[in-house]
N, C-alpha and C positions, 0 to 999 in steps of 0.2 A: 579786388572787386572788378567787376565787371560793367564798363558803360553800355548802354543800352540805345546812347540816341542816335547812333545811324540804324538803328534799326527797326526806326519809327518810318513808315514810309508818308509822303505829302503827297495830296493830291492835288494837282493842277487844272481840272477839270469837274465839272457839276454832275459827272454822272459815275455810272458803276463803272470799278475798277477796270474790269473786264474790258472795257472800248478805250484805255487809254493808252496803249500802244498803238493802232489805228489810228488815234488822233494827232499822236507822237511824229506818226508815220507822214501823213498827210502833213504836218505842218513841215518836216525835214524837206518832202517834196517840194514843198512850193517856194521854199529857203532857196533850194537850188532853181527850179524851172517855175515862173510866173505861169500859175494858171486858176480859174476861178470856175466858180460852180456852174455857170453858161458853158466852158469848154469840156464840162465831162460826160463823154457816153457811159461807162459801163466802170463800175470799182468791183475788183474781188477780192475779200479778205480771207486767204487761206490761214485758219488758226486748230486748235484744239478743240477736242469735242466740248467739251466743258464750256470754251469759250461759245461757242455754234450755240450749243442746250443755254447760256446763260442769257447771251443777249443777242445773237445772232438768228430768231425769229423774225417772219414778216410783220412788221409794226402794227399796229392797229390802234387810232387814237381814243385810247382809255382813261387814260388820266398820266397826270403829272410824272407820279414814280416807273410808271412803262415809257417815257417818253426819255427819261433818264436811264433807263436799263436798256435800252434799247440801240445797237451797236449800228445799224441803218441809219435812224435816226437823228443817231447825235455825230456821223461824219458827215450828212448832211446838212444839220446847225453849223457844225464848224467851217464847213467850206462855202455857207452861205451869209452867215453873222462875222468870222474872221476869229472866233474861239468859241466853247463850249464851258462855261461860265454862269455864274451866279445870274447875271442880265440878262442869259440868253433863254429862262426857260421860267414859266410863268404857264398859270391853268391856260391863259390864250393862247397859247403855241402849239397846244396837246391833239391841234386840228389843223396845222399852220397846211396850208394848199402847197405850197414852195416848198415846203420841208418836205414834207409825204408825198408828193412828185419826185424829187430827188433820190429820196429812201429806196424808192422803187428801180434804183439804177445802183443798189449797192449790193452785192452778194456774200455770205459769209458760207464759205465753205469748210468742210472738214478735211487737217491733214494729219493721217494718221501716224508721219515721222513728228510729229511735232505733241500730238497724244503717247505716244510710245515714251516720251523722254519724263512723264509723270509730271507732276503740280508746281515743280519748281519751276517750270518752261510752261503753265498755263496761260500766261497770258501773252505767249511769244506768237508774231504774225509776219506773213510775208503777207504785202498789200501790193497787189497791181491795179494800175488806173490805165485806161485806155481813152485819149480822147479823142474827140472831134476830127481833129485833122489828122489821127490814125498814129500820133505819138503813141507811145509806152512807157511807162515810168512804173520803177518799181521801187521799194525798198522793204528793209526788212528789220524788226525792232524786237528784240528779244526780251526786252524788261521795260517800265513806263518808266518814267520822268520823274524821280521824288521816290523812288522805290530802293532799295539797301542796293541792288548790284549796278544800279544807276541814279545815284544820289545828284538834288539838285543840288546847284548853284549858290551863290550866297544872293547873287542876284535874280536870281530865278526865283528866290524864298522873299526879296524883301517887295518884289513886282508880286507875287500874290497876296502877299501884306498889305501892300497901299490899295491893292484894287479892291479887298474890302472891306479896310477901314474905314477907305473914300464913303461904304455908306453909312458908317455908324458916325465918323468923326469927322471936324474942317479938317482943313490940306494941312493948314503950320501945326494942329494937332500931331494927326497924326506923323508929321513929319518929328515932332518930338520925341514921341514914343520909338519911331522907328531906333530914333539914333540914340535913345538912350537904353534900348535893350543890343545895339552893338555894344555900347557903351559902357554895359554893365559894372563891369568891375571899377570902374572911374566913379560909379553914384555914391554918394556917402549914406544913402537908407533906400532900402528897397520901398519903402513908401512911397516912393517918387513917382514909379512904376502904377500905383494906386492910381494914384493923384491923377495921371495923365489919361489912364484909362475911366475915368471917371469926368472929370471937369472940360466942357468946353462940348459937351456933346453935341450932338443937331437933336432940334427938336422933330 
């Protein structure tokens, strides 16, 4: 038989797949060189047409799900909130002044080596930023974060876990649950599992 679970991909991010290499990207960036939404002139995301046609249109604030689809957008959320997350996106942001100023400093271009190599490389990007003081930073991400040919973490899995269980459950909750699904095979009834995702909720 054949297992199937790495080849479930996680998503790390509140919007469509399609932006989260770009956000991948941006976040590697700023790992290595401190820089924030005040120091950026000009970002250009050279990706796949597919990517350009999916979310790489100029924003326009319509509602909720464009504001999530939307590849400007949501590298603007990220380099202005610090992630691109469940908190970060609410009907009130779908006109946010800050966001949609910034949006407008992000370009999403089409490249056609990167269209040419078909759908397994769609949502691959080379992202250059140029700031303020005339730096250049580039990099280049060829699969998201939680995806089969770049699978996360175990920590990267249980930090998207706590951040949203934080709103369904308390902290020593969820910190149960956590460790008894590493824990699994130690439980003596899967009931437990129940039990924990159940009792102690927030009202």
């Amino acid at each position: 038989s054949t297992w199937q679970t790495l080849g479930v991909a996680l998503k790390f991010y509140s919007c469509v797949g399609s932006n989260h290499t770009t956000l991948d990207a941006l976040r590697e960036m700023q790992r290595e060189r401190a820089f924030g939404a005040k120091d950026v002139k000009k970002i250009v995301v050279h990706a796949s047409q597919v990517t350009v046609d999916h979310a790489g249109w100029k924003y326009r604030p319509e509602s909720l799900a464009s504001a999530q689809m939307n590849l400007p957008f949501c590298a603007a959320t990220f380099l202005l909130e610090g992630d691109c997350f469940v908190d970060q996106f609410s009907d009130a942001v779908v006109a946010d002044s800050r966001r949609m100023a910034l949006a407008e400093k992000v370009e999403v271009r089409p490249d056609p080596e990167t269209s040419a190599k078909g759908a397994k490389y769609r949502h691959s990007v080379r992202v250059e930023i140029i700031l303020n003081d005339g730096r250049r930073l580039e990099r280049t991400v060829q699969a998201p974060r939680g995806s089969e040919p770049n699978f996360a973490s175990e920590g990267q899995v249980v930090a998207k876990f706590e951040k949203l269980a934080a709103r369904a459950l308390k902290r020593s909750r969820a910190a149960q649950l956590r460790d008894a699904v590493l824990g699994m095979e130690k439980l003596r009834d899967a009931a437990q599992l129940a039990q924990l995702m159940t009792v102690g909720r927030r009202k």
